[in-house]
C-alpha positions in Angstrom: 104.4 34.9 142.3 107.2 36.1 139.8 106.1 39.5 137.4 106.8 37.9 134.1 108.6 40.6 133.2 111.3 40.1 136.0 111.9 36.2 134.9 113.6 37.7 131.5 116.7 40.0 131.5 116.9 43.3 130.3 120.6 43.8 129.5 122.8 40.4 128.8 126.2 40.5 129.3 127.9 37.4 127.6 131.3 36.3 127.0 131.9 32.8 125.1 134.5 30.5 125.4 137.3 30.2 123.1 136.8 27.8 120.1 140.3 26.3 120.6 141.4 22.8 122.1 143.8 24.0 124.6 141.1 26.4 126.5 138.7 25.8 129.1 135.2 25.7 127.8 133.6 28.2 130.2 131.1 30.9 129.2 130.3 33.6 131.5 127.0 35.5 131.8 125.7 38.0 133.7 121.9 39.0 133.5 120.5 42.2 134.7 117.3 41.9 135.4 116.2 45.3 136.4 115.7 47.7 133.9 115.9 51.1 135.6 119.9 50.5 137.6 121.5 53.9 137.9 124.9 54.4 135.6 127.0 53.7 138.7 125.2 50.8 139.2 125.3 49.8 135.2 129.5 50.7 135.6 129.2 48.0 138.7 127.9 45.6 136.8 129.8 45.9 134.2 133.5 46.2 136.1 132.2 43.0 137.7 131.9 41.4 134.5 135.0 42.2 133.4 136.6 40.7 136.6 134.4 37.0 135.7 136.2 37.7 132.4 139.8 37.7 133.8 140.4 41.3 134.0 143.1 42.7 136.8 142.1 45.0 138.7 144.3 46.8 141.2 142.9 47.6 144.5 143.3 51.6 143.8 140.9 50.9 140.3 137.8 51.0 139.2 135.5 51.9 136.4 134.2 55.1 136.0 132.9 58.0 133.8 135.6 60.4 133.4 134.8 64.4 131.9 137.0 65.7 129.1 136.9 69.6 128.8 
């Protein structure tokens, strides 16, 4: 049996397609379901997304949280 509060997502992450004739019609969503994912994790997720989106990423890159002084 599924907790009915793991059958709905906590964060959405949604990126619709283009309204233009010459673009493919492809949306992309991810769904987090768990609502306690660490920052890294969160940062995973999201580089991820960004990837499904079309982002380049080198191999030598990643996302990250970076401290200014």
């Amino acid at each position: 049996m599924i907790h009915p509060a793991l059958d709905k997502p906590y964060i959405q992450l949604i990126c619709n397609p283009y309204e233009h004739s010459t673009s493919v019609n492809t949306r992309v969503t991810i769904e987090v379901m768990q609502k306690d994912l660490s920052r890294d994790d969160m940062i995973e997720v999201f580089e991820g997304f960004m990837k499904a989106m079309g982002y380049h990423f080198s191999p030598n890159e990643c996302l990250g949280i970076e401290e200014h002084e």
